[in-house]
N, C-alpha and C positions, 0 to 999 in steps of 0.2 A: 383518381390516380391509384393506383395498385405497384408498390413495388415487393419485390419476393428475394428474398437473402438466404444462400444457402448458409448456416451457421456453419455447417460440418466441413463445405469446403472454399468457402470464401475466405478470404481472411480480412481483420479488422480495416484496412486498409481502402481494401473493394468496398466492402459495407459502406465505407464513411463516403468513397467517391459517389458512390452510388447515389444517395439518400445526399449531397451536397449537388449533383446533377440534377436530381429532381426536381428541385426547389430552386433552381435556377443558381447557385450561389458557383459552378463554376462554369464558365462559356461551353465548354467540350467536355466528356465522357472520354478514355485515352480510346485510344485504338484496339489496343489490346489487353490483356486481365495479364499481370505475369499471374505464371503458375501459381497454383495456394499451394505451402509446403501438405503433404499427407497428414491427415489429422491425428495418426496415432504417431507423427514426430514432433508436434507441436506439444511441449511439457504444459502443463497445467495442473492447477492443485492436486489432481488424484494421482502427481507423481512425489508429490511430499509423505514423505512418511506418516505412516496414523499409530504407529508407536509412541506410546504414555512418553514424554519427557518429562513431567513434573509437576504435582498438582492437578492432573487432567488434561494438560495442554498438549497438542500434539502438534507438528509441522503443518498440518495443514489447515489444523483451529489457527494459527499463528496466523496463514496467509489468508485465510477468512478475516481475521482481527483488523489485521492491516489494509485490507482491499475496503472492509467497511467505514476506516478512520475516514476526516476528513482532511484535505489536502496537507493544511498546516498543525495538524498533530499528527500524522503522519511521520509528515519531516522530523520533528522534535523527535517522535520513537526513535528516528532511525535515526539520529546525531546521537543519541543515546547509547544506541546500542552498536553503532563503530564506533562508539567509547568504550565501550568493551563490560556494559550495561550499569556505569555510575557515572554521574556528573552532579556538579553543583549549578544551582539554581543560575548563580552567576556567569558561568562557563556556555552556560544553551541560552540565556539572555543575550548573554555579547554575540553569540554566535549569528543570532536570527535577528538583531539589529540591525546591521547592515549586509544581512544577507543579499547576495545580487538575485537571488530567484524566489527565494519565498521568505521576503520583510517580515516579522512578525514582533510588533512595539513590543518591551519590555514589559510593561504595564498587562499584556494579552496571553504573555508564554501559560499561566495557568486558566484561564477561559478556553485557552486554547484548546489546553488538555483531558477537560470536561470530558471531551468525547470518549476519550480513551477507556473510562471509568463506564459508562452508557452502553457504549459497542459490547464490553466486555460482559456486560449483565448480559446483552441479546444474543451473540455469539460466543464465546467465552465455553468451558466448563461449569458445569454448576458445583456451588461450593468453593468456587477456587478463589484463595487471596487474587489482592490488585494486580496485575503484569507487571502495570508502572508503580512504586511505590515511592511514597516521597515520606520524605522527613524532615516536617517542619523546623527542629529545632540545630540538627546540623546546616540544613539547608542545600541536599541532596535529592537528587532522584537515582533508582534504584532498579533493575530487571535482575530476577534470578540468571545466576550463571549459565545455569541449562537452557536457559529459556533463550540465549542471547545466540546462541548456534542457531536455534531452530527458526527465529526471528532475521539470523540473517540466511539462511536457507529462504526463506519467504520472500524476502525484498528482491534478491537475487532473481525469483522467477516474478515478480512484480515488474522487475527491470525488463526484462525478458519477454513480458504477456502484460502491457499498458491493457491490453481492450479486456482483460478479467478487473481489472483494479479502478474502471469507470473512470480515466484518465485518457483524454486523447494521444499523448506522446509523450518519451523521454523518460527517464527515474528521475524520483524526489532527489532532493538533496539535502 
């Protein structure tokens, strides 16, 4: 079987029909493809700013950072930083406990966040302190102010382009 996916003007949508047609997982292929928007109206990362915000980081290292997390530290960033980038431990605990979309036990919010620290070694600036910083002994977490525009400039087009962020559909929450 040979299937061929325009990237340029397909959109994530067709690819995924496409390639779930294949392999039999749905009865029918539609009838017709709607239009792909034109690829220079579709925003993606190289419409983020590459101007320094701080420490090396830029808008679009930002929406690198976050497209690489993984699902459930993702989420926590971004509870984070519509908190306006501090929360206490307790506050993202309660939040992701009985979260209705992405549960994450009490016990897990810092395993969780592992990645966060990992991603940022491999994409990240070099040199640059943690993004997320925590403080064991107030029992906070922490993103530079500057950082927290830029960060939600990223989720925004994350919301906006699921198939760059290796997510089938929807925004985190």
């Amino acid at each position: 079987m040979r299937l061929t996916i325009d990237t340029v003007t397909d959109t994530y949508e067709q690819a995924r029909a496409a390639v779930q047609a294949a392999f039999g997982l749905r009865p029918a292929v539609p009838g017709a493809w709607p239009d792909a928007p034109a690829a220079e109206s579709r925003p993606g990362p190289q419409d983020l700013a590459d101007d320094g915000l701080a420490d090396g980081w830029t808008d679009q290292l930002l929406f690198h950072m976050i497209a690489s997390l993984v699902p459930g530290a993702r989420a926590v960033l971004r509870r984070i930083t519509e908190l306006g980038g501090a929360a206490s431990y307790e506050d993202v605990q309660q939040h992701f406990a009985d979260h209705p979309a992405s549960p994450i036990p009490p016990s897990k919010i810092g395993g969780t966040l592992t990645s966060v620290k990992a991603v940022q070694r491999r994409v990240g600036p070099a040199g640059a302190g943690p993004l997320l910083q925590r403080d064991e002994r107030a029992r906070r977490y922490r993103i530079d102010v500057v950082l927290v525009a830029g960060l939600q400039r990223a989720f925004a087009l994350a919301d906006i382009r699921p198939d760059l962020r290796g997510e089938p559909s929807g925004p985190t929450t």
